[in-house]
Structure formats: C-alpha cells, structure tokens
C-alpha positions as CSV (number, residue, x, y, z in Angstrom):
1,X,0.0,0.0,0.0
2,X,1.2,4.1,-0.9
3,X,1.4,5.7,2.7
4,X,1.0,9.0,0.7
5,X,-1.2,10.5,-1.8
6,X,-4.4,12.1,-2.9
7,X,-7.5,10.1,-2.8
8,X,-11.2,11.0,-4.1
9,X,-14.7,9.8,-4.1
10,X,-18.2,11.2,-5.2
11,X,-21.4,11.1,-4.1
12,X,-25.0,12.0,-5.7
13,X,-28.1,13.2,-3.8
14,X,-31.5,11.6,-3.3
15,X,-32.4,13.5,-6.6
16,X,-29.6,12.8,-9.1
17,X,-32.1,10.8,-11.8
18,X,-30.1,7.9,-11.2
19,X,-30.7,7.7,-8.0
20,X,-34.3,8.5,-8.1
21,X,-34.8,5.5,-10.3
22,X,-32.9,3.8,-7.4
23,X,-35.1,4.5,-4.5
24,X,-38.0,4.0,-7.3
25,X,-36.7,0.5,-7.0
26,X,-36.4,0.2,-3.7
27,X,-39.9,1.0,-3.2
28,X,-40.9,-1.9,-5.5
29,X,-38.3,-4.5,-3.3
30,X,-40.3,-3.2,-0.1
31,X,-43.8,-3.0,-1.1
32,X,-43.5,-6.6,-2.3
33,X,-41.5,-8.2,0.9
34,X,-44.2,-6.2,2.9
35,X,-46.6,-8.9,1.6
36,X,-44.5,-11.5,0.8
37,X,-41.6,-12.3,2.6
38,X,-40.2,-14.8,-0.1
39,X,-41.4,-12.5,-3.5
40,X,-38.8,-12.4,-5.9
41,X,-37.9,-8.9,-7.8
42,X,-35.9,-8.2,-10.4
43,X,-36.8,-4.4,-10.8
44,X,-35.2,-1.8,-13.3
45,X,-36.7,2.0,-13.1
46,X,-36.1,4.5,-16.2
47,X,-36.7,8.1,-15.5
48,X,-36.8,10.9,-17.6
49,X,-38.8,14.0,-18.5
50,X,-42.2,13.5,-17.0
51,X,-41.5,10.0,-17.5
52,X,-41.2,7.1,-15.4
53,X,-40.7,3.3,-16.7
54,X,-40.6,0.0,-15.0
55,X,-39.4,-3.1,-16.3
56,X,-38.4,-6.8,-14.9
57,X,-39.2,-9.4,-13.3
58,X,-41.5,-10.8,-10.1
59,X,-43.1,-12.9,-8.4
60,X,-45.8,-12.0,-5.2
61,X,-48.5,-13.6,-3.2
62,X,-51.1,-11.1,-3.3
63,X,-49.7,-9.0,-5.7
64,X,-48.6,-11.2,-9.4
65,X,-49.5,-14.9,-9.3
66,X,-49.7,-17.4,-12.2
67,X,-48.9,-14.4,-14.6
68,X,-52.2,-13.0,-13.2
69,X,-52.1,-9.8,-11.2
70,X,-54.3,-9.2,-8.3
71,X,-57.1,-6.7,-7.6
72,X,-55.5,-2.8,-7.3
73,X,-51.6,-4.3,-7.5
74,X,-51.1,-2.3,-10.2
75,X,-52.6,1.0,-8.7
76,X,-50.6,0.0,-5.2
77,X,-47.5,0.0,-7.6
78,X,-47.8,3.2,-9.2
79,X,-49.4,5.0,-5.8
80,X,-45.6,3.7,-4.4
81,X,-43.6,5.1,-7.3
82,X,-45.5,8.3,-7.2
83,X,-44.8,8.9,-3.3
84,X,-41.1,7.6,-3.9
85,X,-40.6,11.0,-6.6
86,X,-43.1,12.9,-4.1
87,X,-41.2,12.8,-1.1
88,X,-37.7,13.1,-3.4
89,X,-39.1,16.4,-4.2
90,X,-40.1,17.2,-7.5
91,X,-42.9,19.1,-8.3
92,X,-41.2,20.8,-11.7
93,X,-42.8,21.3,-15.0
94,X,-40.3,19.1,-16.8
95,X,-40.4,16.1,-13.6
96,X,-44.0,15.8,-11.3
97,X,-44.6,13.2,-9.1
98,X,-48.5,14.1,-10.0
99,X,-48.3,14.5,-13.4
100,X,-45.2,12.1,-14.9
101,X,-46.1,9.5,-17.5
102,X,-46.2,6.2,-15.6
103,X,-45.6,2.6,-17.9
104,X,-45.5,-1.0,-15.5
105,X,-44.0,-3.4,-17.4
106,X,-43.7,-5.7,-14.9
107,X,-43.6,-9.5,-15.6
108,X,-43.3,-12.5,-14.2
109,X,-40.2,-14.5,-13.4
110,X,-38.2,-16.7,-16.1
111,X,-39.2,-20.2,-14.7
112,X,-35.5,-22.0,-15.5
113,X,-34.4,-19.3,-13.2
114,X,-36.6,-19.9,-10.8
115,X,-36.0,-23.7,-10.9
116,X,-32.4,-23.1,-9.7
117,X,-32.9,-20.6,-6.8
118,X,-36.2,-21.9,-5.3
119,X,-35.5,-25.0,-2.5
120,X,-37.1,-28.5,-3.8
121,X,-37.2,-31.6,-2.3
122,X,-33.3,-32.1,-0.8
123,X,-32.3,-29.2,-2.8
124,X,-31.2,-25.8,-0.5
125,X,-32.0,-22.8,-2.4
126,X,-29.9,-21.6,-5.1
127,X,-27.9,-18.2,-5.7
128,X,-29.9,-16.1,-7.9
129,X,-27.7,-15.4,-10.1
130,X,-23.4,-16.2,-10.7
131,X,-21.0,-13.3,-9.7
132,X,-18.5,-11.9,-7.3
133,X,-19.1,-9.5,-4.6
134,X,-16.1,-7.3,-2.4
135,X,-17.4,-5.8,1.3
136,X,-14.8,-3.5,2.6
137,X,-13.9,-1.3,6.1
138,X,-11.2,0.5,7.0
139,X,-10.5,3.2,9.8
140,X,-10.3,6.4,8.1
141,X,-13.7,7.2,10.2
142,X,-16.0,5.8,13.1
143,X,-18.1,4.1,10.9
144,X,-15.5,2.2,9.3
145,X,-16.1,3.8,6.2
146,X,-13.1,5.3,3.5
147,X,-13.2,9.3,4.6
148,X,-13.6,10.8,1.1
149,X,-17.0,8.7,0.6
150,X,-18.0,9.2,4.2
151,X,-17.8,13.2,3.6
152,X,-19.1,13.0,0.0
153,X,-22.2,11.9,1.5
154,X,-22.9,13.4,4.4
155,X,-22.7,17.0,2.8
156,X,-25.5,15.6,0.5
157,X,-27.5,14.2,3.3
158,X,-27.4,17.6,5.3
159,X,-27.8,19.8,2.4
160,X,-31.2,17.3,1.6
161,X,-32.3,17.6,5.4
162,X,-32.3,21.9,4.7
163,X,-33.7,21.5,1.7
164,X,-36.6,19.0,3.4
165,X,-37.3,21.5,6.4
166,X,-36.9,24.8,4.8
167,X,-33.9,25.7,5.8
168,X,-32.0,26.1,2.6
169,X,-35.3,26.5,0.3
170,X,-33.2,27.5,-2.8
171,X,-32.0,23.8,-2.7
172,X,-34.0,21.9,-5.6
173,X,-33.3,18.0,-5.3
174,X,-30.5,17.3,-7.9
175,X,-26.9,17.6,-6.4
176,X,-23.6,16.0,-6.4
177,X,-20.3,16.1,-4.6
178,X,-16.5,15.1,-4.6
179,X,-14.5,15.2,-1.7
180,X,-10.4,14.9,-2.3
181,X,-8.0,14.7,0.9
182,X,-4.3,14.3,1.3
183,X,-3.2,11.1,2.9
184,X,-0.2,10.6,4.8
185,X,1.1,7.5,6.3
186,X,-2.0,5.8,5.2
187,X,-4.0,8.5,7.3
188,X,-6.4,11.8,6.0
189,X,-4.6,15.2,6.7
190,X,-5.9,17.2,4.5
191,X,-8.7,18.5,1.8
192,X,-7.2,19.5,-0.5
193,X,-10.3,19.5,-3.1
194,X,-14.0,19.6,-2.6
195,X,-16.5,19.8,-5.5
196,X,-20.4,20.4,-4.7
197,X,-23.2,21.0,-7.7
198,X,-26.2,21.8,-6.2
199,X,-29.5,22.1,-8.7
200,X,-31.2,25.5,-7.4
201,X,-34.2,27.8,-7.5
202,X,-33.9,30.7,-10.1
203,X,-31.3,33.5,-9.4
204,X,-28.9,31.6,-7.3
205,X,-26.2,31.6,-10.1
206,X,-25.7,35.7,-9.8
207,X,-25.2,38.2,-7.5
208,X,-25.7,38.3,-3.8
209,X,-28.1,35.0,-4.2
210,X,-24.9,33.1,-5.6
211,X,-23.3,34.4,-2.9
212,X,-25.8,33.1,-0.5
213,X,-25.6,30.0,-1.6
214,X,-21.9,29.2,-1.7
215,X,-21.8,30.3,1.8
216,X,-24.0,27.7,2.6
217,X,-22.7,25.3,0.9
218,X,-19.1,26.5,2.6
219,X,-21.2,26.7,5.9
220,X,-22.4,22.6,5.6
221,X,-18.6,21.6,4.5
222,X,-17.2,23.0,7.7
223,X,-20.2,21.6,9.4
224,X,-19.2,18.0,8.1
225,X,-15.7,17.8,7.6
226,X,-13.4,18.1,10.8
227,X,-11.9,21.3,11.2
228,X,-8.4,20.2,10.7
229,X,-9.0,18.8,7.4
230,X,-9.7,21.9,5.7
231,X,-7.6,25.0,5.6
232,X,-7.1,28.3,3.6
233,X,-5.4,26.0,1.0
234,X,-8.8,24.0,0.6
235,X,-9.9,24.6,-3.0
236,X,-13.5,25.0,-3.3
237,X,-15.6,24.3,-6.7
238,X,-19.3,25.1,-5.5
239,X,-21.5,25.0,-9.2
240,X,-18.2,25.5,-11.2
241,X,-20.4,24.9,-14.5
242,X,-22.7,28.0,-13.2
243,X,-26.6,27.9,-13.7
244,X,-28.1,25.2,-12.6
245,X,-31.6,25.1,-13.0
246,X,-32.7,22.5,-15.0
247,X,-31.6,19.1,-13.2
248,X,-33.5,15.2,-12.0
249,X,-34.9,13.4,-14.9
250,X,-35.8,16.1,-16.6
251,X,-32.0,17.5,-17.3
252,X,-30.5,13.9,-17.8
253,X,-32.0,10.7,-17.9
254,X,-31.9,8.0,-14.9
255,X,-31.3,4.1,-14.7
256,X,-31.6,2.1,-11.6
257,X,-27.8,0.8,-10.5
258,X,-25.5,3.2,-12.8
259,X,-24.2,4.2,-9.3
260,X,-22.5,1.3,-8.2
261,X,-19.4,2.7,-7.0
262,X,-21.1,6.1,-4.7
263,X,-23.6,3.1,-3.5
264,X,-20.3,1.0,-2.1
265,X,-17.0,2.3,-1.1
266,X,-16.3,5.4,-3.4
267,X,-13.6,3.3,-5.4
268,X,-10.9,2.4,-2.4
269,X,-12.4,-1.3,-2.9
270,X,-12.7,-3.3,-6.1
271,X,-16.7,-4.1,-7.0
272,X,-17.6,-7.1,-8.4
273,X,-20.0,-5.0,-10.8
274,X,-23.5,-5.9,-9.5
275,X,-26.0,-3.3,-8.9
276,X,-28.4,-3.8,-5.5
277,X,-31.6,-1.6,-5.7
278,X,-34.2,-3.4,-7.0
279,X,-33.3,-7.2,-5.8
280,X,-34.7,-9.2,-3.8
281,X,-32.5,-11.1,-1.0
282,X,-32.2,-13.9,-2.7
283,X,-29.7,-12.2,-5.6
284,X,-26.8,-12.1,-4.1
285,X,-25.3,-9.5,-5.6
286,X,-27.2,-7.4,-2.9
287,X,-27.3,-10.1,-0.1
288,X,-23.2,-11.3,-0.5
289,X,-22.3,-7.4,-1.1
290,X,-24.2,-6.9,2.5
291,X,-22.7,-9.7,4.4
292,X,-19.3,-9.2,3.2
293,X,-19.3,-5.8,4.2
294,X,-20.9,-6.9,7.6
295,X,-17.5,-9.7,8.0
296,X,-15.0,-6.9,6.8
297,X,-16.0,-4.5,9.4
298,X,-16.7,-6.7,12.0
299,X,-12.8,-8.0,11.3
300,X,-11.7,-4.2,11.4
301,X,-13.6,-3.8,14.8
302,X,-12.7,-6.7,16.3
303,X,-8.9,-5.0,15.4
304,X,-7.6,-8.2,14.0
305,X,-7.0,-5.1,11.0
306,X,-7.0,-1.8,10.0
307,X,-8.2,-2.1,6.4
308,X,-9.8,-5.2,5.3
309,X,-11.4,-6.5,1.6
310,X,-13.3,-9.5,1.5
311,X,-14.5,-10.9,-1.8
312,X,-16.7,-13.7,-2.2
313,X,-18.5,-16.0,-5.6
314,X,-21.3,-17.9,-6.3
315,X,-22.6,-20.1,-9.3
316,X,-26.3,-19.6,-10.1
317,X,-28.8,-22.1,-8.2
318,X,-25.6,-23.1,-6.2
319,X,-26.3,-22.5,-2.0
320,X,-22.4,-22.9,-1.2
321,X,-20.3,-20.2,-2.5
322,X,-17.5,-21.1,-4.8
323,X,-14.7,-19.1,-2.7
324,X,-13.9,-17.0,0.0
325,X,-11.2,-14.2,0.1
326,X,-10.0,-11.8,2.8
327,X,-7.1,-9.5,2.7
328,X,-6.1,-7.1,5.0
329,X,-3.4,-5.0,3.0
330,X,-0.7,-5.6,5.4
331,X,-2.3,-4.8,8.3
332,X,-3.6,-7.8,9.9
333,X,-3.0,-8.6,13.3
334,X,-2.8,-12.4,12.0
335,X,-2.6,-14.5,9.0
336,X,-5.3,-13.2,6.5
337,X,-5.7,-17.7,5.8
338,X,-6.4,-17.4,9.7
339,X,-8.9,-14.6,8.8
340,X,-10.5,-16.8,6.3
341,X,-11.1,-20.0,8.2
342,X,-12.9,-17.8,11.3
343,X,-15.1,-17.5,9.2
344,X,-16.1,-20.4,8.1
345,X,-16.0,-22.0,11.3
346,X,-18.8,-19.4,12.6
347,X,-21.9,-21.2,12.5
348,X,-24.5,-17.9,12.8
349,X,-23.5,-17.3,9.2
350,X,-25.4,-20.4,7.8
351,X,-22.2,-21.7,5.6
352,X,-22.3,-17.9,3.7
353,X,-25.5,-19.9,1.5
354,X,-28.1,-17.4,0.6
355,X,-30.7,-18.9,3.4
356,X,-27.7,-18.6,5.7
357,X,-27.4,-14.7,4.3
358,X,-31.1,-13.7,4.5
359,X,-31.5,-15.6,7.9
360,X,-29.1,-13.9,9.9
361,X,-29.0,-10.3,8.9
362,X,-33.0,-10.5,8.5
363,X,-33.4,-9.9,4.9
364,X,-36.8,-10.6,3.7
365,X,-38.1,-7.7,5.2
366,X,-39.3,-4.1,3.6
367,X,-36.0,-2.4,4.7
368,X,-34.4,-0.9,1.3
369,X,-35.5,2.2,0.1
370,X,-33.4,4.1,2.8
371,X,-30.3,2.3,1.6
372,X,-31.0,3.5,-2.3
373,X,-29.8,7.4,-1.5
374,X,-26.7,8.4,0.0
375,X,-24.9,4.7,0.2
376,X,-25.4,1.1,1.5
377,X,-22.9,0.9,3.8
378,X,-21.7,3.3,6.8
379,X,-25.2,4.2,7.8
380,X,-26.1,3.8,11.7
381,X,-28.2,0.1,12.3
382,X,-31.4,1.2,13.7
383,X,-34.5,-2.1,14.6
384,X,-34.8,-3.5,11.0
385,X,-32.5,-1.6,8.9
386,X,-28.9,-1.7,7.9
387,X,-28.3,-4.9,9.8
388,X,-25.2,-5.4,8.2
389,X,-23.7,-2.3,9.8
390,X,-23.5,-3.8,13.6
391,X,-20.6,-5.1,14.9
392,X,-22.1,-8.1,17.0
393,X,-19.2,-10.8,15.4
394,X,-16.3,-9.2,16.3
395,X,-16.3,-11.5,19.2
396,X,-16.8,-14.4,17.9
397,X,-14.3,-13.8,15.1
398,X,-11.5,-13.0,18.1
399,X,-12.7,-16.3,19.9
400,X,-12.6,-18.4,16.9
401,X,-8.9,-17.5,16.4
C-alpha cells in the first residue's frame, strides 16, 4: 500500500435521476416483501422527462400470481412510485410526481431461473444469479467507512435535510459532490479539493443570491468535515459549470444501478459489478455485497485489521459459495488464511448460502428504500435496517482465532 497520496470519491443526492430510479426501486423490493416475505424482484426504473418506466421481473402472493395480477396491484404500484418521486421532491414542469407519464412493465419471473434458486425436495436454495461480490472497512472514520466517501455523502444528506425542512429553500433535489483529501502514512490530513453541484431555485447563479448560496454550501462543508481537514489552501468548486436550473430526470435521464461505486465504497475497494436496488434477498449481488461488508467491518472492529477487503462467488442455483477471500493489505494482526477459516467456522452465518445470508441479517423484510440514496454501507443500524452495519461478530471472530 502508498502511505502517501491524494485520494477522491463522489457522491449524488436523493435527486440525481439515477438515484431517483434507485429509491424507485427500492420501493418496489419493499412493497413486495411487505406482503410476501419470499417474493422475488428483479426491478429496473427508467426516469426521464415527465416519465417514469418499470421493467423486470416478479413474483408476489397477493400482488402477481400465475402471470395473473391481483385486484388494485397495479394502482398500489404506481401509488408507491408516485410517493417515492413525491417525497424526493419534484414538483417541476419538466419532472412531477403528480403529473409524470407512468408505464409498469412488470412481468413474471423466467421459470429456469426460478427452478435453480427456489429450494425443492433435498435441494437448498440456489444463488440467484453467478457473480463476485467485495465488502470492505477501513479506519479512516467511526463508521469504518473510506473518509472521502463518508464526507461526499454526508454533505448531500445535510444539504437534503435543509432543503426538506426549509432551511436552505433555494436547494431543488438534484446535487452531487466530490471530496479529495491528502493522505499521509496511510491516514487523512488534508482536503485538498472539494466539489459540490447543487440544482437551485432561479437567481442563485448571480449576485448576492450566488453568494448566499456558496456560503451555505461552505457553511455545511465545515459543518461535516473536521476542522483540521480543511484550511485556507482547501480549494472549493461550489456550481463550477454555473446555472443550474434544470436538473433530475428532466436535465438527464436515470437508470436504476448506474451508481455502483457512490452506493459501495467510493472506489478504495474493487466491485464485483452488481447493482443492489431493486433485488430481492435472494440475488446475491445485494445479499453477498451486504454480508461481506458486515465480515470486513466486523474483522476491522474486532482489530484483527486496519483495512480489510473480502470478496466472495457464487454459481447460479448453487447455495455454497464457490470461494472465500480476505485480505487485509498488510495490516492484519494475523494471518489473512487465519482470517478466512474464522469465518467459516462461525456457524451464525449459515455456511455464507443465501438462506444462511437472508436468515441472519434478517433480509426478507421491507428495509431498502433508505439504503438507495446516499450509500449502502456506513449508515447507523437502527430495529430493521442496515443490519449489516453492527458489529455483533467481532467476538466471535477474536474467539474463533
């Protein structure tokens, strides 16, 4: 590993069109698993101007049976994508939640794929799909997260809380940010960089309203970052493009999982290339990418490292996974093979199968539209949600050494 050297990651608000088609998603995923713990969806959103397109596959007691769909599913479906945009924020000629062109083309699931995830007889249900999947933690920050992500983020977040209560009302929904910092001996010292492009009301690109607005923006950058990070050599690019006015679907269009990298670790960690919003547990490039970030930062808790990368694979209808991998980039406390067979010998996790998966972090429940905006990982585990995040096997992972 470089001790030295610049490092950056980006984020994109709740509103970016991408990530509207994300929560979109997300709101299908939950709306089913509210009704039916083991539906299976395969959900892909389109957004663009005063237009939003679903397409995919599913399969739902209650909702799509037998290619059949029940009584009001398809209003329920389109009430849910309408309150996703609504509570996004976009009441704009060229993107309404009210008044957007809505298409469901839903369908139901390829049986030969259903053949091999589905449990039968002595069979053990299947990986929906073949793939590899990284988790990752470090200790740049408390939540084990890499810093420049972490940061990214939570300027987004705070910005989309003023926008939300009225404090910053010449926010509009679209926004994105870039945080670069100086490393040294492995460890942040310094922003060097920070980007922030912020979609807003009329008249905030001139004058003493642009003003306004780049002290805010200045204003929730100190607020986030620690102070020591930034300096008078901090370079700030705050709407470097100028006006911008016209942003969400209607200024470029959306596609549910073209954010894979702002979703996951902001580039400090390979990605096996799998999108998660709009799967169902069983596919497990959602439910692998979840519990390998949940073994890599319980590892990096437990101290056995300081930075650890954990990549696992499956075959398609296959419950055991085809490998596991953990390296901790030279900072392991022990052998990363030591790392490895911990692991396996820790019988909570089911055998790492995608039963084993959904059972112990508590999958197949209506917990995903919060994860679809402002990254999967890092976020605090509250009842239900972001299960993945705790740190309960760090001593199990010690003991089993």
């Amino acid at each position: 590993m470089r001790s030295n050297y610049l490092f950056t990651s980006e984020s994109v608000s709740e509103g970016h069109p991408d990530k509207v088609a994300d929560q979109i998603s997300d709101a299908i995923v939950d709306l089913f698993l509210s009704k039916d713990p083991e539906a299976r969806i395969a959900c892909e959103t389109l957004t663009t101007t005063q237009l939003v397109v679903l397409a995919g596959e599913i399969r739902c007691k209650g909702v799509y049976e037998n290619g059949e769909w029940a009584p009001g599913a398809k209003e329920e479906i389109e009430k849910a994508v309408r309150d996703t945009v609504k509570r996004i924020g976009y009441e704009q000629d060229g993107f309404h939640w009210e008044s957007f062109r809505f298409e469901n083309n839903l369908h139901a699931q390829s049986a030969h794929i259903a053949q091999g995830v589905d449990a039968a007889g002595n069979k053990d249900e299947g990986a929906g799909d073949q793939g590899i999947m990284f988790g990752f933690a470090c200790d740049e920050t408390p939540d084990l997260m890499p810093a420049t992500l972490d940061y990214s983020h939570k300027i987004l977040a705070k910005m989309a809380a003023d926008r939300h209560s009225g404090a910053a009302p010449f926010l509009e929904p679209d926004a994105k940010s870039q945080v670069t910092l100086r490393f040294e001996n492995g460890k942040p010292v310094a922003a060097t960089a920070i980007v922030v492009s912020t979609q807003h009301a009329p008249g905030y690109d001139t004058g003493d309203k642009e003003a306004e607005l780049k002290n805010y923006v200045k204003g929730v950058i100190a607020d986030v970052l620690p102070a020591n990070l930034l300096s008078d050599a901090t370079v700030y690019h705050i709407n470097p493009t100028g006006s911008f006015e016209i942003g969400g679907p209607d200024g470029d269009a959306g596609l549910t999982g073209r954010k894979i990298i702002v979703d996951t670790y902001g580039g400090a960690s390979p990605h096996g290339g799998g999108a998660f919003s709009g799967k169902d547990p069983t596919k497990v490039d959602r439910s692998a990418a979840y519990i390998t970030r949940y073994l890599a930062k319980n590892v990096v808790a437990a101290g056995l490292a300081t930075r650890c990368t954990i990549q696992i694979a499956y075959a398609i209808g296959v419950s055991e996974p085809l490998s596991l991998y953990v390296d901790t980039h030279g900072t392991g406390t022990v052998g990363d093979d030591r790392i490895e067979d911990a692991i396996k010998s820790i019988s909570e996790l089911g055998g790492l199968t995608p039963r084993g998966i959904r059972t112990h972090l508590g999958l197949n429940k209506p917990i995903y539209q919060p994860t679809a905006a402002y990254g999967h990982f890092g976020r605090k585990p509250e009842g239900d949600f972001f299960p993945w995040e705790k740190t309960d096997l760090a001593d199990k992972l010690k003991a089993a050494l």
